[in-house]
DRENVEXTI-737984 format. One record per atom (N, C-alpha, C): residue in three letters; x, y, z. Coordinates in pm, whole numbers, plus 32768, in hexadecimal, padded with zeros to 4 digits. Layout:
// residues N
AlaXYZ ...
END
This chain:
// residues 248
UnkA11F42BDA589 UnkA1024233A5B0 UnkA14B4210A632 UnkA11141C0A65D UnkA131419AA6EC UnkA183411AA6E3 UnkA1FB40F4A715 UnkA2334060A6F5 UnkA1FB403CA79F UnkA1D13F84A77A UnkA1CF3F65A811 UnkA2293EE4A819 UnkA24B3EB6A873 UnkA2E53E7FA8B2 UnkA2823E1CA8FA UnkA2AD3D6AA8EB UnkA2763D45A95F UnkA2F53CCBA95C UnkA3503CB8A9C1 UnkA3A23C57A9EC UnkA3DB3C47AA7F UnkA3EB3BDFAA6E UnkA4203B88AAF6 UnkA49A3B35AAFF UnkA4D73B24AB63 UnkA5193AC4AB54 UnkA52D3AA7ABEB UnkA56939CDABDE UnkA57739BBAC4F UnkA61139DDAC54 UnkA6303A0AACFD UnkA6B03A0CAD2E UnkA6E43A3DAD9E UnkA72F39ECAE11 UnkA7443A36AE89 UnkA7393ACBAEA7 UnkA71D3B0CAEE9 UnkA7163B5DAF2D UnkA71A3B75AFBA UnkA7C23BAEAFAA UnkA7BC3BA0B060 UnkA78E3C13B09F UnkA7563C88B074 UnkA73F3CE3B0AA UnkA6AB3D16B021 UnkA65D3CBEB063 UnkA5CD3D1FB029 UnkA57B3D89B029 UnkA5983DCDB0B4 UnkA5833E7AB0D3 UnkA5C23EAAB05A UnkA6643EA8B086 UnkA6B43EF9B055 UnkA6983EFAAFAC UnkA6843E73AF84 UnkA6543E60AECF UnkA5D63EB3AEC0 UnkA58F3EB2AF26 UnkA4FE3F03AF0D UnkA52E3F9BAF13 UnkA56A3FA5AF61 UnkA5694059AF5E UnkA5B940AAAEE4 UnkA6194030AEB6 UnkA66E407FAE2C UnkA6194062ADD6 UnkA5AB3FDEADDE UnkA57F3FDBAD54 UnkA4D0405BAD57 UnkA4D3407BADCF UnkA49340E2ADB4 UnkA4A74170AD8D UnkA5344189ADBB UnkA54941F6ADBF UnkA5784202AD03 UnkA5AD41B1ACB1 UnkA5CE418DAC47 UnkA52B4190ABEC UnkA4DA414EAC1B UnkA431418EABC0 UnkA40B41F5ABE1 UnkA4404228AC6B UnkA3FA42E6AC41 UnkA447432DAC0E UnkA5014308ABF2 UnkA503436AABB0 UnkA5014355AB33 UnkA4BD4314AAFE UnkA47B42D9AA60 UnkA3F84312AA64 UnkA3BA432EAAD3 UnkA30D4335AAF5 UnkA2C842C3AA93 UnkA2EA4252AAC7 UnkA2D441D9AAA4 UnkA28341A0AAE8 UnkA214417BAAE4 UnkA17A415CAB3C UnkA14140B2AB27 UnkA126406FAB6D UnkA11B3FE3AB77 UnkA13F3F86ABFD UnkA1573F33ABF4 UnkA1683ECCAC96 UnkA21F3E9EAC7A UnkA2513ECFACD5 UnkA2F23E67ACF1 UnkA2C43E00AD7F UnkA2C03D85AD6E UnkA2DC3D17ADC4 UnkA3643CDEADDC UnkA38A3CE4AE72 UnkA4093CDBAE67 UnkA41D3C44AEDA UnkA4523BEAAEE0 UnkA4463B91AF6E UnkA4E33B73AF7D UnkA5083B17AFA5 UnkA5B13AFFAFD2 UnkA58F3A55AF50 UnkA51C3A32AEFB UnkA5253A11AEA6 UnkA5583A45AE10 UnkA54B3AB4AE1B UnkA5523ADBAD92 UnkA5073B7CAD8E UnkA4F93B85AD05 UnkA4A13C26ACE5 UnkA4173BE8AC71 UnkA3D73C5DAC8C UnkA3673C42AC19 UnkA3013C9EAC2A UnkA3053CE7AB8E UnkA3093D73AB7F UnkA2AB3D99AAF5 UnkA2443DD5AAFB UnkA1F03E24AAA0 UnkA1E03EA6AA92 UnkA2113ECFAA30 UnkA24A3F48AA38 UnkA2103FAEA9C0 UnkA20F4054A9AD UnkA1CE4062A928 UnkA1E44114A93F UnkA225411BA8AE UnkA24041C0A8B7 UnkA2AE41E0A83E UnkA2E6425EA83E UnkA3184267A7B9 UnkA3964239A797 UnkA39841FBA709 UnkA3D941C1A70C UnkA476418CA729 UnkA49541F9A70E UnkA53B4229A714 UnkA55E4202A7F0 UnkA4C44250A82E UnkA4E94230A8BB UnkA4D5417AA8BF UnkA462413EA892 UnkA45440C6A8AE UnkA510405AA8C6 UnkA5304090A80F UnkA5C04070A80D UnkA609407FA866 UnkA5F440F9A883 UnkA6894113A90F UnkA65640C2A980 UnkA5EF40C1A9AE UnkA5BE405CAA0E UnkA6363FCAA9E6 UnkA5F03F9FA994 UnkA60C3F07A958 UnkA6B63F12A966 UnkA6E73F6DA942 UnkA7963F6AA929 UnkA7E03F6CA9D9 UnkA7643FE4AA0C UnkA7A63FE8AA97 UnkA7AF3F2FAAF5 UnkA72A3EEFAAC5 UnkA7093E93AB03 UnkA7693E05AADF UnkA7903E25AA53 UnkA7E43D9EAA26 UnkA8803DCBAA21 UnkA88D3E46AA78 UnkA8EB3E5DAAA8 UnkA95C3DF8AB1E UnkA8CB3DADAB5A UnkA8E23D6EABBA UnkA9023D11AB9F UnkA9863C94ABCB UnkA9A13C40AB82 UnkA9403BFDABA3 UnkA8FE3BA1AC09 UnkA87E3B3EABEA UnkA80C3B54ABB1 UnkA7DB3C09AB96 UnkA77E3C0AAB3C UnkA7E53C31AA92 UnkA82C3C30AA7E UnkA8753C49A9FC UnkA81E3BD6A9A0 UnkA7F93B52A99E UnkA7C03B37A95B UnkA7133B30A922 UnkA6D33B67A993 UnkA6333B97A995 UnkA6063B95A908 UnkA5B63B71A8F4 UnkA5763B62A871 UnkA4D63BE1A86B UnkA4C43C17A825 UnkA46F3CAEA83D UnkA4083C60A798 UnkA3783C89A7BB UnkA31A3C95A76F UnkA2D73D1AA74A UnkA2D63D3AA6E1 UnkA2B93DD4A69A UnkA2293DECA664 UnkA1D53E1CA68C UnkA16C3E44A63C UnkA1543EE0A661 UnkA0EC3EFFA613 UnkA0FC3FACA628 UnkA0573FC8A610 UnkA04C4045A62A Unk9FAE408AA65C Unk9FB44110A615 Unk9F5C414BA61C Unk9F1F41F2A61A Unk9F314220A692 Unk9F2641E1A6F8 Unk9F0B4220A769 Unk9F5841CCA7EE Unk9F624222A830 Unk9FA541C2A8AF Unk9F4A4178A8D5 Unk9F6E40E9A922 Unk9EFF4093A967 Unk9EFA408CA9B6 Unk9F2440C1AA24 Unk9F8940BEAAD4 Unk9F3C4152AB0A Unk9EE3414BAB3E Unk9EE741AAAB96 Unk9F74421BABF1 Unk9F8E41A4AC0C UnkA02441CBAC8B UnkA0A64151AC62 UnkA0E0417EACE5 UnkA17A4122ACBB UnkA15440A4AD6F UnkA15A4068AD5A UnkA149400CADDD UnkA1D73F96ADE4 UnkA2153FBBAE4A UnkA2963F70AE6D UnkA2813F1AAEF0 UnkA2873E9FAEED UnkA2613E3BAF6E UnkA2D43DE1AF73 UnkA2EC3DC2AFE8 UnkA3543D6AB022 UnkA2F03CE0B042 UnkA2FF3C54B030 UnkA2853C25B034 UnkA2E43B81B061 UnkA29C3B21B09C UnkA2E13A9DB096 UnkA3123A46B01D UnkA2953A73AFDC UnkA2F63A28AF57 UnkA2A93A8DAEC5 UnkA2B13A9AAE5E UnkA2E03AC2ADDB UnkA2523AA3ADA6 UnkA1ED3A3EADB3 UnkA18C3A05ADAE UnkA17D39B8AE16 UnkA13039C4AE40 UnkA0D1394AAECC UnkA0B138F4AE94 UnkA1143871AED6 UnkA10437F2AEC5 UnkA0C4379CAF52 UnkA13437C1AF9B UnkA13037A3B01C UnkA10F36E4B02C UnkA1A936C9AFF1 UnkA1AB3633AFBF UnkA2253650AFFF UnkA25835DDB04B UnkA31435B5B069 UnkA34F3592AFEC UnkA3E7359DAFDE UnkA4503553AF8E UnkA3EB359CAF15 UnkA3FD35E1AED2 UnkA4183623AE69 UnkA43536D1AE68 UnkA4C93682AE33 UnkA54A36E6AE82 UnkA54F3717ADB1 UnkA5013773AD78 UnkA5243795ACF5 UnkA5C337AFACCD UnkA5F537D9AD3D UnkA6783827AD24 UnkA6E637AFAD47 UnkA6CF3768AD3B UnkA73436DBAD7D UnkA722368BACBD UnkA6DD36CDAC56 UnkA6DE36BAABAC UnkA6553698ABB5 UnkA63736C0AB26 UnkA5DF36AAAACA UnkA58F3616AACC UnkA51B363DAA9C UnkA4DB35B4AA7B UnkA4E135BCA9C3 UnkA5023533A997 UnkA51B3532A902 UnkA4983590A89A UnkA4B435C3A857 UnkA46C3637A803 UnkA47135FDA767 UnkA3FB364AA72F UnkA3DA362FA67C UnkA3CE36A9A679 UnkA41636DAA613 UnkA407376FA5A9 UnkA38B3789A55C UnkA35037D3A593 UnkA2E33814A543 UnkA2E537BDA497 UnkA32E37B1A450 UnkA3553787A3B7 UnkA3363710A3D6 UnkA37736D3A409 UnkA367362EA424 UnkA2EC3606A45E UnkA2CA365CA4A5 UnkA2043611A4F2 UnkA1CA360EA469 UnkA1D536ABA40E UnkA15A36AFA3B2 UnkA1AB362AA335 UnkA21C3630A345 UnkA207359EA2F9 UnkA1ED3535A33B UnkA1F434FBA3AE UnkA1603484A3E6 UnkA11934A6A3E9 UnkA0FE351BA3F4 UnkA0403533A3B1 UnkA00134E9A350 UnkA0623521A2E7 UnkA02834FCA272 UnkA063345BA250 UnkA0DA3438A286 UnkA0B633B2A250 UnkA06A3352A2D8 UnkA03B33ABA337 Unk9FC5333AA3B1 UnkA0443319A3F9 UnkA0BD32F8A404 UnkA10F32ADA463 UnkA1B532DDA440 UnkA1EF32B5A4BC UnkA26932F0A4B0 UnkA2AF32BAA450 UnkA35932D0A460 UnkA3A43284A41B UnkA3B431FBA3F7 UnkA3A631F4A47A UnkA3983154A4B1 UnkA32D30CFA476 UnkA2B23134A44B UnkA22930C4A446 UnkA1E630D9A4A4 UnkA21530FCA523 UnkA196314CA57D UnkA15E3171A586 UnkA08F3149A5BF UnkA05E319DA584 UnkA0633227A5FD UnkA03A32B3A5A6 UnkA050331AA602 Unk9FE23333A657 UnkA006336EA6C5 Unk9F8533B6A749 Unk9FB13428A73E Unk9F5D3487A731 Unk9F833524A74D Unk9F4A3569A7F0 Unk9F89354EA851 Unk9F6D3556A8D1 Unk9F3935F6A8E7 Unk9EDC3632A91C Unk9ECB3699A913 Unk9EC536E9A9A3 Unk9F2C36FDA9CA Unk9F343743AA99 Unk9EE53795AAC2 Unk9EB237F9AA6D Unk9E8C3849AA8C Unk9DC3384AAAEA Unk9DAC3894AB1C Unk9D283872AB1A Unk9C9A388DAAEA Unk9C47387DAB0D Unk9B9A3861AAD9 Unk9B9838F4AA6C Unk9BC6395BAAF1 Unk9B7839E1AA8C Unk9BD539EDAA08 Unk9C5E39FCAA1B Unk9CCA3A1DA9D1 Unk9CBA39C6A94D Unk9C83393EA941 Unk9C7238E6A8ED Unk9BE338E9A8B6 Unk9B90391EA8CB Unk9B083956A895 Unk9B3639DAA823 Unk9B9239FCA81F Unk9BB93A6BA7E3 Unk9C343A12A772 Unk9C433988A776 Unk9C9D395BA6F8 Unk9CDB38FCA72C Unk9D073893A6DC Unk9D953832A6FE Unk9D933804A666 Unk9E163794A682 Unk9E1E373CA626 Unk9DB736BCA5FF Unk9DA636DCA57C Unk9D0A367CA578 Unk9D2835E6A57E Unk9CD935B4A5BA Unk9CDA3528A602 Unk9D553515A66E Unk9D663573A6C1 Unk9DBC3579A739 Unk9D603540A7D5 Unk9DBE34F7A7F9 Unk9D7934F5A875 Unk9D4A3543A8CD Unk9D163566A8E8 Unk9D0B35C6A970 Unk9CC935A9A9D7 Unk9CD63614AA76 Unk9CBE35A2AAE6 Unk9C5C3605AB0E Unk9BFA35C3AB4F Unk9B76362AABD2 Unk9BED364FAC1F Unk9C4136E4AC10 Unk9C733717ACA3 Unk9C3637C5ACA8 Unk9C4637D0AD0A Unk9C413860AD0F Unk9CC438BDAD1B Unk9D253851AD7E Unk9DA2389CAD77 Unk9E0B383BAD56 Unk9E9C387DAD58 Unk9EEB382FAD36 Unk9F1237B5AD93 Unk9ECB37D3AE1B Unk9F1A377FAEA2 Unk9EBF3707AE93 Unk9E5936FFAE26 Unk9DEE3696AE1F Unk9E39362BADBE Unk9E7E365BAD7F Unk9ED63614AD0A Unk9F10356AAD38 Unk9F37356AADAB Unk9F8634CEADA0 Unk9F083475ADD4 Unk9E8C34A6AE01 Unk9E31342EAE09 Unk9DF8340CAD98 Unk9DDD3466AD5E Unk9D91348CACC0 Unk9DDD3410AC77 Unk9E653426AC5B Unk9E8833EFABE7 Unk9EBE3363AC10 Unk9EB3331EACC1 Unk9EE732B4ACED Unk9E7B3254AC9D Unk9DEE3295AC9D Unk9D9B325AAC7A Unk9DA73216ABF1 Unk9DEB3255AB8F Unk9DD43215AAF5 Unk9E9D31F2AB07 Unk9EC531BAAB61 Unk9F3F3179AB6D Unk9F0830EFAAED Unk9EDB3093AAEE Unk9EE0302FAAD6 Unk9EB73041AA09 Unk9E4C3098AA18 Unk9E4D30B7A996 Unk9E833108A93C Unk9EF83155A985 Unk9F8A319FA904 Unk9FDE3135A92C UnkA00B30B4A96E UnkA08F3084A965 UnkA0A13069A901 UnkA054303BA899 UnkA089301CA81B UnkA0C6307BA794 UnkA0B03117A7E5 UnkA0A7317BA779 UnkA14031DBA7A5 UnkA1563216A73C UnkA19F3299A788 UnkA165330EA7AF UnkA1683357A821 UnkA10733ADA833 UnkA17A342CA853 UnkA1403478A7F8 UnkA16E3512A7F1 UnkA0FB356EA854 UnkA1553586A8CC UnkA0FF35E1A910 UnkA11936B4A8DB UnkA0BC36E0A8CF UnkA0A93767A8BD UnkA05237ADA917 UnkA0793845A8F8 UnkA04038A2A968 UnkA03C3946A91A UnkA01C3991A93D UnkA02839F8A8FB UnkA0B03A30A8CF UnkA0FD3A3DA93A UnkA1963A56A901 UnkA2123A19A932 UnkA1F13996A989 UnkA24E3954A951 UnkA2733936AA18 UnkA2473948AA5D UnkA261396EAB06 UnkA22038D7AB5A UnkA19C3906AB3D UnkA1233883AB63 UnkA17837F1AB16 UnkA19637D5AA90 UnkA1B73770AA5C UnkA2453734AA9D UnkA26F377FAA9A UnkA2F1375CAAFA UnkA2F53727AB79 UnkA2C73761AB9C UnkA2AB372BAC2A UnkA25536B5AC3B UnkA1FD36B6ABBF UnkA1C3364AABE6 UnkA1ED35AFABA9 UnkA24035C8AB11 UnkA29B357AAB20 UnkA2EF3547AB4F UnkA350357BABA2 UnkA393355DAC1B UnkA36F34FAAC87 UnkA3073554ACA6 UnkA2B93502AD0B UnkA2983459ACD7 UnkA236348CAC60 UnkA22B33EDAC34 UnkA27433A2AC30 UnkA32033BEABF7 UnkA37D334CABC0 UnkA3963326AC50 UnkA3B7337DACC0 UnkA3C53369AD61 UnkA3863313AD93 UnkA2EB32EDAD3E UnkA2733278AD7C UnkA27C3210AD06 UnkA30731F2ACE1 UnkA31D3193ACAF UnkA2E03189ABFF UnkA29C3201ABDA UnkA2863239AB18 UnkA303321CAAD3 UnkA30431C5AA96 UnkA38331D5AA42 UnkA37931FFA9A4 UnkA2DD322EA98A UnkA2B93235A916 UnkA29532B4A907 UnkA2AF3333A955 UnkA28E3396A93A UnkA2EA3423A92D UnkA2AB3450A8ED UnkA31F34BFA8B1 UnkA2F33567A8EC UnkA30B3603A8DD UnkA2C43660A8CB UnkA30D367FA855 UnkA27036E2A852 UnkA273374BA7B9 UnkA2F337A9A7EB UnkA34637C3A7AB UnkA3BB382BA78C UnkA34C38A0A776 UnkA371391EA7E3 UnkA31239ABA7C0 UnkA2823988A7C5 UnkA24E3902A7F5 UnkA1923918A7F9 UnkA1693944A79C UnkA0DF3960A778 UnkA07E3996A742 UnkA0AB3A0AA6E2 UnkA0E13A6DA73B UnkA1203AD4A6FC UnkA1963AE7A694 UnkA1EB3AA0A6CB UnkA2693A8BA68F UnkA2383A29A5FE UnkA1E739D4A5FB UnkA19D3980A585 UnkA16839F7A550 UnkA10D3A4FA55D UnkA0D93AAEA543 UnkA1573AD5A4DA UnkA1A33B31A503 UnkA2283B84A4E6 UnkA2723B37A479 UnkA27D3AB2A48F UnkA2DD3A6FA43B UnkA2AD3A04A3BF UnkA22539F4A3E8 UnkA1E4398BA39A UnkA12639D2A34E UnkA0FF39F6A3BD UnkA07E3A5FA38F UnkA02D39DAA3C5 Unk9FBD39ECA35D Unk9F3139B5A3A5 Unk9F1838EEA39D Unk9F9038E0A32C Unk9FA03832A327 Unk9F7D37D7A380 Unk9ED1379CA3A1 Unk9EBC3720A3E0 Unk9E92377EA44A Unk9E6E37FEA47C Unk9E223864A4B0 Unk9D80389DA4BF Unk9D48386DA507 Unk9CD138AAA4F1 Unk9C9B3916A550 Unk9C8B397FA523 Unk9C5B3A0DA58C Unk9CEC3A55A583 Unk9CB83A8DA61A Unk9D1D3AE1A632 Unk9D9B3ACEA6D7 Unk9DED3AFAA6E7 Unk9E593AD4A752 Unk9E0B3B5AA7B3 Unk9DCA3B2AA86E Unk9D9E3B91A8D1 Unk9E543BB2A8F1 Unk9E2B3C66A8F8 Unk9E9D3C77A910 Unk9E6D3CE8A9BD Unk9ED93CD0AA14 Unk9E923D04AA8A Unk9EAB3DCDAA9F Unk9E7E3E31AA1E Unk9E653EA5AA36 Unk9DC53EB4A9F9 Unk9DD33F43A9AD Unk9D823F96A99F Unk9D3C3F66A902 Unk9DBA3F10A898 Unk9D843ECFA839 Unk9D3E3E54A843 Unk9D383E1DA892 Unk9CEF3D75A8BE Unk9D0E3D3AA86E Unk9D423D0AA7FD Unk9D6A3CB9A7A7 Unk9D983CB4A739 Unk9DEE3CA5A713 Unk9E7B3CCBA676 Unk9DF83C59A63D Unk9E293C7AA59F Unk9DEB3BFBA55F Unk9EAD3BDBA537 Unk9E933B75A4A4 Unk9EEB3B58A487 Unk9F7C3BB5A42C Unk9F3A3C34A403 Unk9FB23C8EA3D7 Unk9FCA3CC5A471 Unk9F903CC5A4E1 Unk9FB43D0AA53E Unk9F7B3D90A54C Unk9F063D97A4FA Unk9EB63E10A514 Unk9E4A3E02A590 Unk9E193E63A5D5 Unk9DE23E76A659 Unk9D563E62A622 Unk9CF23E19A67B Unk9C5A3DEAA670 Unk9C403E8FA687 Unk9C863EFAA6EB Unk9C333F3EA728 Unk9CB23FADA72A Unk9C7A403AA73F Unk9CDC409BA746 Unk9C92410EA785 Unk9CD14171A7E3 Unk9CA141BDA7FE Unk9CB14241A7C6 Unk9C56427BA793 Unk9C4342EBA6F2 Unk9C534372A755 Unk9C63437DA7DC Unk9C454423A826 Unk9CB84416A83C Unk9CE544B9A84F Unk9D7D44D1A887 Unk9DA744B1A8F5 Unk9E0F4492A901 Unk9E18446FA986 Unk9E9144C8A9D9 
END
């Protein structure tokens, strides 16, 4: 079995070459195949190979004191999903290409996988609020599953996101809105951003899609989570829509 690795985190980086070339040289000698994104924001990393190397990856990486706390999502395959290993130095971690949302300057406030699926089920938070399940991601990725009765926006990409959702400003002020994303990257950022445009009612999913997946399963779920290799989409145990059956 194949374990696959997908985490990120925000955090300075003063030297992003130099993070790219150890964190490459650290997946081949795992022969560890997938995408490392690296910017002077942070890292963010999909990763997939055996298991024991995946680990040493992960140990070498939270070696580092600002990634020491990285949070890692686990699912596993028959088969590798990664063609190759692809390492990029890039402006930012995800393309936003929005000012003043500085991830690594803290967090935007978060709900635990446990705690959403209990406003699920009782409709509203702690509070009496009723809930919005904000959904970041876009058109295709969400044809393949979300949370049922989640909002979601006409984008194609993520940089479409702050016109999209300026639009239904007036109709979540009254709600709390939990933004989500596949694993947890997109939501962040886009919470941030929001509370920055003055949101004071919005939260992200802790771990996205996946990490709910991992910790909670299919609760208030409908379909499956697009995941960006060779499986196109975990359902809710985290098994692959798709696998490739030839040797590789």
């Amino acid at each position: 079995m194949i374990l696959n690795l997908a985490a990120y985190q925000f955090a300075p980086v003063a030297d992003p070459d130099a993070l790219a070339a150890q964190a490459r040289e650290a997946a081949e000698a795992g022969a560890l195949r997938g995408t490392i994104l690296v910017a002077d924001e942070g890292i963010n990393l999909f990763l997939a190979g055996e298991e024991t190397q995946v680990h040493a990856f992960l140990a070498w990486l939270r070696a580092a004191p600002h990634f020491a706390g990285i949070t890692a999502k686990f699912s596993r395959s028959r088969t590798q999903p990664f063609a190759r290993l692809r390492v990029k130095v890039k402006p930012e971690i995800i393309s936003f290409r929005r000012e003043g949302v500085v991830p690594s300057g803290g967090r935007a406030p978060a709900v635990a996988p446990a705690v959403l699926a209990q406003w699920i089920a009782q409709g509203h938070d702690d509070r009496g609020r009723r809930l919005v399940l904000l959904d970041t991601r876009n058109r295709q990725e969400i044809a393949y599953g979300s949370f049922t009765g989640a909002l979601t926006l006409p984008i194609e990409r993520f940089t479409d996101f702050p016109a999209a959702v300026t639009a239904q400003r007036e109709a979540l002020a009254d709600a709390t809105v939990v933004s989500f994303c596949t694993g947890g990257i997109r939501c962040e950022k886009a919470a941030l951003w929001m509370r920055a445009e003055g949101w004071d009612n919005v939260l992200q999913l802790d771990g996205g899609i996946l990490g709910y997946f991992e910790q909670v399963g299919g609760y208030g779920y409908a379909g499956r989570c697009f995941v960006f290799d060779e499986r196109v989409a975990l359902d809710p145990q985290l098994a692959p829509l798709a696998e490739d059956t030839s040797a590789r």
